[in-house]
Every structure is written in structure tokens, then in C-alpha cells.
C-alpha positions as CSV (number, residue, x, y, z in Angstrom):
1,X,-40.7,-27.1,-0.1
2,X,-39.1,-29.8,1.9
3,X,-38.3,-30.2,5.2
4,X,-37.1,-32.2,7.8
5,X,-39.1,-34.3,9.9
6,X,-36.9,-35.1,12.9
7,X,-35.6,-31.4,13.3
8,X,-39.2,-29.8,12.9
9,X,-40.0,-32.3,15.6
10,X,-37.0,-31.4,17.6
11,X,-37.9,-27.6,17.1
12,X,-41.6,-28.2,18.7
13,X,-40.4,-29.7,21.6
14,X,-37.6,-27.0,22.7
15,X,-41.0,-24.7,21.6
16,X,-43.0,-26.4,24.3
17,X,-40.6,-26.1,27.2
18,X,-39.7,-22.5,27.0
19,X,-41.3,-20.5,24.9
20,X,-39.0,-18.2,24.8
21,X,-36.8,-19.9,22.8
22,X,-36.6,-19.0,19.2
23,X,-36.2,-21.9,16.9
24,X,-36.7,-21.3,13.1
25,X,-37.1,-24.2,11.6
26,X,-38.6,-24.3,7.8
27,X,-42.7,-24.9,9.2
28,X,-42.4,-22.2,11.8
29,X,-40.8,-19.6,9.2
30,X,-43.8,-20.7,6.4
31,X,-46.2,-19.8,9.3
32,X,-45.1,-16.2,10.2
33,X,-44.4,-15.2,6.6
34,X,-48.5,-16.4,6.1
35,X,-50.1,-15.1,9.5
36,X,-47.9,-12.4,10.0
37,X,-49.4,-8.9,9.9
38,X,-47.7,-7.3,6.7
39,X,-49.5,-3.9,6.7
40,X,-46.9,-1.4,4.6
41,X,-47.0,2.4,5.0
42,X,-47.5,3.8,2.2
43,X,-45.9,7.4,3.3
44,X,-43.1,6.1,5.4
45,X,-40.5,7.8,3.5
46,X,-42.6,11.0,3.7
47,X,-43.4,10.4,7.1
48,X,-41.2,8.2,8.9
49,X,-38.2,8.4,7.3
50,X,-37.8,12.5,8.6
51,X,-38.4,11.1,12.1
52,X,-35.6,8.2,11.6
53,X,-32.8,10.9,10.1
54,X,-33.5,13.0,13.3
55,X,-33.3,10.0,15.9
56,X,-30.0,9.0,14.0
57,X,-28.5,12.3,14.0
58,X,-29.1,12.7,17.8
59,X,-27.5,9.1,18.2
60,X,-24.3,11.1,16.9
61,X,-24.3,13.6,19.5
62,X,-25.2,10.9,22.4
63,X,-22.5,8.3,21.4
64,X,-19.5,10.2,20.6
65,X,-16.8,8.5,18.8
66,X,-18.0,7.1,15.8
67,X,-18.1,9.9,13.2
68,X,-15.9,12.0,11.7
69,X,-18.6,14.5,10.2
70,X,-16.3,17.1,9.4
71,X,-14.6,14.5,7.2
72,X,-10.9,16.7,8.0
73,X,-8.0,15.3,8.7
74,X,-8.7,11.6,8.3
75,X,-7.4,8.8,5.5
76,X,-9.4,7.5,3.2
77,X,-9.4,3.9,3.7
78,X,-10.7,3.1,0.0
79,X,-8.0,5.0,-1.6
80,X,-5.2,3.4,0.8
81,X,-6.4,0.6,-0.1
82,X,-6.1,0.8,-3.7
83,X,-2.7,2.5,-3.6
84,X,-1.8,-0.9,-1.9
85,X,-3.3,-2.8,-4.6
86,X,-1.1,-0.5,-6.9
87,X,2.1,-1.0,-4.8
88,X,1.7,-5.0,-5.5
89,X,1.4,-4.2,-8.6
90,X,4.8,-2.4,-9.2
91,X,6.3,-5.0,-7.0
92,X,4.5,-8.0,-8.9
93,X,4.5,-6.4,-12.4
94,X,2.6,-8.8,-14.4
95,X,1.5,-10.9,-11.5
96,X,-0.6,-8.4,-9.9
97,X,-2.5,-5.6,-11.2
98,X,-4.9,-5.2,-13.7
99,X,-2.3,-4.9,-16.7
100,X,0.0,-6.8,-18.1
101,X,3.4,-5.1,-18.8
102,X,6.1,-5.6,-21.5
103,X,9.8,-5.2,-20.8
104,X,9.8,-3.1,-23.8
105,X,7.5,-0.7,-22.0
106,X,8.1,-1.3,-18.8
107,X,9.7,2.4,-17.6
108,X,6.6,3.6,-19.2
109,X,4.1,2.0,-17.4
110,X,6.6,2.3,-13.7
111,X,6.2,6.0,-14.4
112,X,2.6,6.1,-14.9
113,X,2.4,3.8,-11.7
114,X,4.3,5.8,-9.7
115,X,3.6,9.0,-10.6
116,X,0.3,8.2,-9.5
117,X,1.1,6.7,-6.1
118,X,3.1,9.1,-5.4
119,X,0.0,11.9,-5.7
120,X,-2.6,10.1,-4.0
121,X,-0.3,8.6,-0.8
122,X,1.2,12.0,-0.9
123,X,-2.3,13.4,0.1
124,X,-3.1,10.4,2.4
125,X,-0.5,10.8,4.4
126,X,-0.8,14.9,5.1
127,X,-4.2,13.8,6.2
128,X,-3.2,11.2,8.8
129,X,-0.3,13.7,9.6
130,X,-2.8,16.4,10.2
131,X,-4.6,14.4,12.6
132,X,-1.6,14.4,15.0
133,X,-0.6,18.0,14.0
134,X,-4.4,19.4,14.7
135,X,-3.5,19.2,18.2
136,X,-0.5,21.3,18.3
137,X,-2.1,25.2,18.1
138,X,1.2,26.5,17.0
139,X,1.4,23.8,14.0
140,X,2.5,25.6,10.6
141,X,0.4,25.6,8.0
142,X,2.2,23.6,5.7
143,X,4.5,21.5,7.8
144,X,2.5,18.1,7.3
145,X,2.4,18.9,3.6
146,X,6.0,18.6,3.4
147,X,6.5,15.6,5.7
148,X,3.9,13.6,3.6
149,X,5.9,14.5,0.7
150,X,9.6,13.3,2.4
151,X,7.6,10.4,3.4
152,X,5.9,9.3,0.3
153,X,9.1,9.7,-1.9
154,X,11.2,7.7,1.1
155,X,8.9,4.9,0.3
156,X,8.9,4.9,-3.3
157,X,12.9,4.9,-3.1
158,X,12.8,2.1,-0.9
159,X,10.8,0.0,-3.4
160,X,14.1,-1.3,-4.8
161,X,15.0,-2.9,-1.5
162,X,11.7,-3.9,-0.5
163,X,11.7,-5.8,-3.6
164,X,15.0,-7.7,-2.7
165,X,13.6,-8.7,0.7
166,X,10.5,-10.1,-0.9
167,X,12.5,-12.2,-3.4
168,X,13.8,-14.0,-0.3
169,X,10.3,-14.2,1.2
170,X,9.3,-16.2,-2.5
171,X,12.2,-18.0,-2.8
172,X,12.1,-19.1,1.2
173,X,7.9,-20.1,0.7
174,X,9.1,-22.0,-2.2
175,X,11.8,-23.6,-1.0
176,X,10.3,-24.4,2.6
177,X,7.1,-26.1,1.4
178,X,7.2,-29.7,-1.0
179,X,3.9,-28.8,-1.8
180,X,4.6,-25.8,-3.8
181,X,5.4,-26.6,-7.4
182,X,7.4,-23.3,-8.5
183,X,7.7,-19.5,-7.3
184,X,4.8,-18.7,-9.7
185,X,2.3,-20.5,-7.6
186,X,3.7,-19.0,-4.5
187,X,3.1,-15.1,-6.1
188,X,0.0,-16.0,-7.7
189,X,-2.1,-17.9,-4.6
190,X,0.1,-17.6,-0.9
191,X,-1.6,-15.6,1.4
192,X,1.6,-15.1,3.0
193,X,2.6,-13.0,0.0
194,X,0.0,-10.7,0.2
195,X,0.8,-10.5,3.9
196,X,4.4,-10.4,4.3
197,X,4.5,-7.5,1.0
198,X,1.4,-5.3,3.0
199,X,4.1,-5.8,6.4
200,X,6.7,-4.7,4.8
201,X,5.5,-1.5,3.0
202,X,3.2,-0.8,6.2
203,X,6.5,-0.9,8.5
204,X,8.3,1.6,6.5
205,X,5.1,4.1,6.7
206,X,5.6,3.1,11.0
207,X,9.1,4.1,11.0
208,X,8.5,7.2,9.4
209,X,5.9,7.7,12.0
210,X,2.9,7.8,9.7
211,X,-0.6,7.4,11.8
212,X,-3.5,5.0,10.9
213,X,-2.3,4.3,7.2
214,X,0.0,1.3,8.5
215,X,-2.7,0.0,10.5
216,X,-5.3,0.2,7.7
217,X,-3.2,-1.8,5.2
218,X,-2.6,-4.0,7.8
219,X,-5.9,-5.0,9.2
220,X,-7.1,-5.3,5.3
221,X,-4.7,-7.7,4.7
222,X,-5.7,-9.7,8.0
223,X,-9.0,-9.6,6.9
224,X,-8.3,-11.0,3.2
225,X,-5.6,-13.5,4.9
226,X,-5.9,-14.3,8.4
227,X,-2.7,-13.2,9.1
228,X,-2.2,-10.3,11.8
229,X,1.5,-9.1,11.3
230,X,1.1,-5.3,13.2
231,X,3.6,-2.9,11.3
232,X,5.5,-2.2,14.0
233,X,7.3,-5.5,14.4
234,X,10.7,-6.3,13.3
235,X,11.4,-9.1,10.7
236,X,14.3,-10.4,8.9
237,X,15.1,-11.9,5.4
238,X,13.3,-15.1,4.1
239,X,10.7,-14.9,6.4
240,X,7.7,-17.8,5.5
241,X,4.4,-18.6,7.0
242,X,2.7,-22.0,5.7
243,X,-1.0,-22.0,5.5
244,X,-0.9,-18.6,7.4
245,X,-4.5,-18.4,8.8
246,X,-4.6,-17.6,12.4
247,X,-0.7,-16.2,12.7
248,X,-0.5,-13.0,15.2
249,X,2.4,-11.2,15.4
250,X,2.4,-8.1,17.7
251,X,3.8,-4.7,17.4
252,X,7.0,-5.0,19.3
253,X,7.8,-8.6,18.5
254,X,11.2,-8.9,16.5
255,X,12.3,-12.0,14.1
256,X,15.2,-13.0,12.7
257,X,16.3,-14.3,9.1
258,X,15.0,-17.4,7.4
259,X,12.1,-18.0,9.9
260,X,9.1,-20.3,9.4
261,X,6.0,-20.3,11.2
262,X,2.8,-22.3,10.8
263,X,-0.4,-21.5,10.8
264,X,-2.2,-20.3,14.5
265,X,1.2,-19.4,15.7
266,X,0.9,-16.2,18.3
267,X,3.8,-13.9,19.1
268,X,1.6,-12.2,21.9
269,X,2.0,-10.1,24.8
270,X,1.9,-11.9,28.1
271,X,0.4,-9.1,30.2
272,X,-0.4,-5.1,30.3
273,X,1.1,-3.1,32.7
274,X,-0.8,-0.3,34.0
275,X,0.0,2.9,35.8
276,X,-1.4,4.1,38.5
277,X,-4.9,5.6,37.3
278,X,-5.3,2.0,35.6
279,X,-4.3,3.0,32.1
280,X,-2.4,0.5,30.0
281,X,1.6,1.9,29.8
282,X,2.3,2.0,26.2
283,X,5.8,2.2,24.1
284,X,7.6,-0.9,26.2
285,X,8.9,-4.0,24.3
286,X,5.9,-6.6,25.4
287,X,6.1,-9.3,22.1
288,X,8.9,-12.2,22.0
289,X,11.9,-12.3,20.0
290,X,12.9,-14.8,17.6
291,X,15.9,-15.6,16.7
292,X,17.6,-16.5,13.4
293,X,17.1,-20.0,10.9
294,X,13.9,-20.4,13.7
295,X,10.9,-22.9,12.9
296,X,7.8,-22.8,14.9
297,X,4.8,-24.9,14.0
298,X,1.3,-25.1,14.1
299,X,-0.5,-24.0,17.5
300,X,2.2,-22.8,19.1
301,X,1.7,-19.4,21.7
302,X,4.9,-17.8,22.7
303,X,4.1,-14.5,25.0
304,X,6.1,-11.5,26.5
305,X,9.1,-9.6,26.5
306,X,10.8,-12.6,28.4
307,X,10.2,-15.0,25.6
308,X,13.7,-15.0,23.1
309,X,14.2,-17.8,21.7
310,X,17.8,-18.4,20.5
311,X,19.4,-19.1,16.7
312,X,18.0,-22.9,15.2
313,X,15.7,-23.6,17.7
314,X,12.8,-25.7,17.1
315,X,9.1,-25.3,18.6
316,X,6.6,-28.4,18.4
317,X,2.8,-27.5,17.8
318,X,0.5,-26.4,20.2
319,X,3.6,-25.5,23.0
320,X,2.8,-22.3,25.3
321,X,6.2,-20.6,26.5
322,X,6.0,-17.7,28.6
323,X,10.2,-17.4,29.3
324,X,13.6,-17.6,27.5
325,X,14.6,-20.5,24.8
326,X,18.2,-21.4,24.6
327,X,19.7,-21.8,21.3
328,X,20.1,-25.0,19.5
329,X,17.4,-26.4,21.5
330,X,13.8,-28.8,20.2
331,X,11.0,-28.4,22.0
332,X,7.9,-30.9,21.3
333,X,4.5,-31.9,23.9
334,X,5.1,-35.4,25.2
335,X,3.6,-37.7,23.1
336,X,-0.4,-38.1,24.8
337,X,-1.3,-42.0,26.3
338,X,-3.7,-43.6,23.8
339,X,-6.3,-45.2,25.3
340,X,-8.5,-47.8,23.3
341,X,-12.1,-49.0,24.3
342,X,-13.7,-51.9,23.0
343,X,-17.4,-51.6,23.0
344,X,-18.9,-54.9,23.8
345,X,-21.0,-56.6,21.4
346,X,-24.5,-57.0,21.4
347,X,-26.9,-59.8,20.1
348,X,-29.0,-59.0,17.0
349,X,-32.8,-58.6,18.3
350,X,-34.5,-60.8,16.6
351,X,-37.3,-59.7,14.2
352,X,-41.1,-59.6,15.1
């Protein structure tokens, strides 16, 4: 095995003056894995494991919170999941999915698609509808059971239309970067596809008032993209992000048509109010608004209610505004001072 000389040294020194320090560099790991004591219980999972199940289950009663042991009343976030994998693929036939459609049997294979969705976010929804409802004593029976099925056939219907608006997301991504050689490419590989089709089926579940779903196809998509578009906000027609990673855009922030942001751009809220037992007032507009044919590049921060920024306005990289942007208007960082230093030049030593 090799190792290097200069960090092992390094790691004995920071060793000698505190030995607290843990510093695992390849000789020290070869030592404990030798030296160490190794001694395996042969009955541990007849012995120890019983012990371990109890101390576990009693951590579920101490920290309340994080289990749902009952399993009632909850989405499952593997099936949303793949019914949003399925959704792209009715939106993307033959770009995504796991089948390849023909136009010759292409009602065939909507109808099997859909039929499908339809079931399982049908029963996805009651759950997360039940959630709320469970609260209510005097809740019918069957009253979420019918809302989950308006709401699930809503969405479905508005396919068609969701479907237009993503054509102008393409066509805008496309048209908006040099570096993108036809619509294909932009389908098959921008994260802001995923992202921007995941915001705008999620938003329709939000107006419908759907819990938790929105926010689970959401937060998947931000973890596969780095993009964080809540489902709450508003946003227009021909919307494109370039690069996308590091993009936030909060629940009540609204944007207008043919808008382009770059990548760490944050629509963020400037600051929580709270009432008077130090809770944080929710339900108040508390994310910027953007207006329309809007670019905002790379770095930029724009926080608060207060923030609208007018029609064609241009933001520089890395700006922080906190207030009100007048239409029309360019704002850029002054340029920084460059300052150069010449290291002076030392004689060669001679050699020995």
C-alpha cells in the first residue's frame, strides 16, 4: 500500500500536540485495523439484537415526531415519485419513460398511462387529504375520497395546457443559450426541464390545495437538480434557468413571461414576522416579484415582498436588492480595482 510521506508526517505532529485530535492518515488506519481488539459475539443477534429493538422502540416514544407507525393517512413518497416519473413520460412521450411509443399506437399507450396515474395519484391524494381531514371529528367518511378524485382528473385535464407552457420553457432554453445545439438536447439533459415540468404539475396539486404531495415532488427534483422552485410560486410562459444549480425560488415569489435566471439566483424572503407568542405569521406575500422579458444572472439575491422589479430589467451577478426595481432599468457591481504585485526577484543560491 502506498502512502504519503509528507502528510503521514503532518498527521504525527497535529498527533503530538493534542491528542485529541483524530487524524486518519493511511499508517494510523493500518495500525488500528492490526492492534485493534476485534472480538465478535457470536450470539449478538440472539442476545443483543432483542436488547437493541427495545432501546429503539423506546427512542420512538421519547422523541416524538419521526414516525408514522400507524402508516394512516400519509403519501407514499416512492409511489409519488414514480407517478412523477410517469407524468414526464406522457409529457415527453418517447423522451422519457421507459418505452418508446409510435404515433400509430400512441392513444393506446396514453390510455394505459393514464389510466394508471389516474389510480394510484387518486389514492395518494385521499391520503394526504385525510391527513388534514383527521382533524376535523365531524369529517364524512368519504369526503376526501371524492376530492382526491376531482383533483386527480383536474390534473390529468390540464395535461394539455401544461404541455403548451412547457413547449415555451424548451423552445425559451433553446433559444436563450448558444450552447445548446437543438430542443432535443435541452429535453434529453437540462436540469431545468426536469425542474420547471415537476413545478408546474406540483403547482396545480397547490392550487387545488393538495398537502405534502407538491412538496415531495418538489424537493425530489431539488435533490436530482439543485433547483428549489417551492410549488406555491407563480411563473409565467418561457421561463429558463441556465446551468440551474443553486436557484431558490420561494413559495410566494411571482414571475413573469420570458424570464431567465442563472444559476445561484435566490428569490428569498427578507425576514419573518412573528406574532406575539414568537411564532412565525404564515400565508403573507414575503418572496419578490419579477416582472416580464426579465434576465437575472448568476449570484444574484433579491429578497422580500418589497422587491418588484419592473418589465426588461436587467440584474448583474452577485447584486443583493432588498427594495423596488424600476422598469427598463441595468443593474451591474462596479467594476472591482485590480491591484498587481510584483514579487521581487531573488538570486539563485548557489550549489554546495
Amino acid at each position: 500500500m502506498s502512502t504519503n510521506p509528507s502528510r503521514s508526517i503532518d498527521c504525527k505532529k497535529c498527533l503530538e500536540q493534542n491528542k485529541d485530535v483524530d487524524c486518519w492518515n493511511p499508517d494510523r488506519m493500518i495500525d488500528t485495523l492490526m492492534h485493534t481488539n476485534h472480538t465478535v459475539e457470536q450470539d449478538w443477534v440472539a442476545r443483543g439484537l432483542p436488547k437493541l429493538v427495545d432501546d429503539l422502540a423506546a427512542s420512538y416514544e421519547k422523541f416524538g415526531g419521526m414516525d408514522h407507525l400507524e402508516g394512516r393517512d400519509l403519501p407514499n413518497k416512492k409511489i409519488v415519485i414514480e407517478v412523477l416519473e410517469d407524468l414526464f413520460s406522457v409529457l415527453f412521450p418517447g423522451y422519457l419513460g421507459d418505452s418508446e411509443p409510435s404515433k400509430a399506437n400512441v392513444n393506446y399507450y396514453l390510455g394505459i398511462k393514464l389510466t394508471s396515474i389516474y389510480a394510484r395519484i387518486t389514492d395518494e391524494i385521499e391520503k394526504s387529504l385525510k391527513y388534514i381531514c383527521r382533524k376535523i371529528s365531524q369529517c364524512p367518511h368519504d369526503l376526501c375520497q371524492k376530492r382526491a378524485h376531482v383533483v386527480a382528473r383536474e390534473l390529468l385535464e390540464k395535461l394539455p395546457e401544461i404541455r403548451g407552457k412547457l413547449s415555451g420553457d424548451i423552445q425559451a432554453a433553446y433559444s436563450g443559450d448558444p450552447a445548446a445545439v437543438s430542443t432535443d438536447e435541452v429535453i434529453l439533459s437540462y436540469p431545468c426541464v426536469l425542474a420547471i415540468t415537476t413545478y408546474r404539475i406540483a403547482h396545480e396539486l397547490y392550487l387545488s390545495g393538495v398537502p405534502l404531495i407538491p412538496r415531495i415532488m418538489s424537493e425530489h427534483m431539488h435533490s436530482l437538480t439543485g433547483v428549489d422552485i417551492h410549488p406555491g410560486a407563480k411563473i409565467g410562459r418561457n421561463f429558463f434557468i441556465d446551468h440551474g444549480t443553486g436557484v431558490v425560488i420561494g413559495e410566494t415569489a411571482e414571475i413573469g413571461d420570458n424570464v431567465k435566471l442563472y444559476q445561484g439566483v435566490t428569490l428569498g424572503a427578507l425576514s419573518f414576522p412573528k406574532d406575539e407568542a414568537g411564532n412565525i405569521i404564515k400565508g403573507r406575500k414575503r418572496h419578490p416579484t419579477i416582472g416580464n422579458n426579465v434576465i437575472i444572472y448568476s449570484g444574484a439575491t433579491l429578497l422580500g415582498a418589497e422587491t418588484v422589479v419592473g418589465d426588461n430589467v436587467v440584474i448583474g451577478g452577485n447584486i443583493w436588492l432588498t427594495g423596488p426595481v424600476a422598469s427598463g432599468i441595468k443593474i451591474t457591481l462596479a467594476a472591482p480595482e485590480q491591484k498587481y504585485r510584483i514579487e521581487p526577484r531573488h538570486p539563485a543560491k548557489p550549489n554546495p
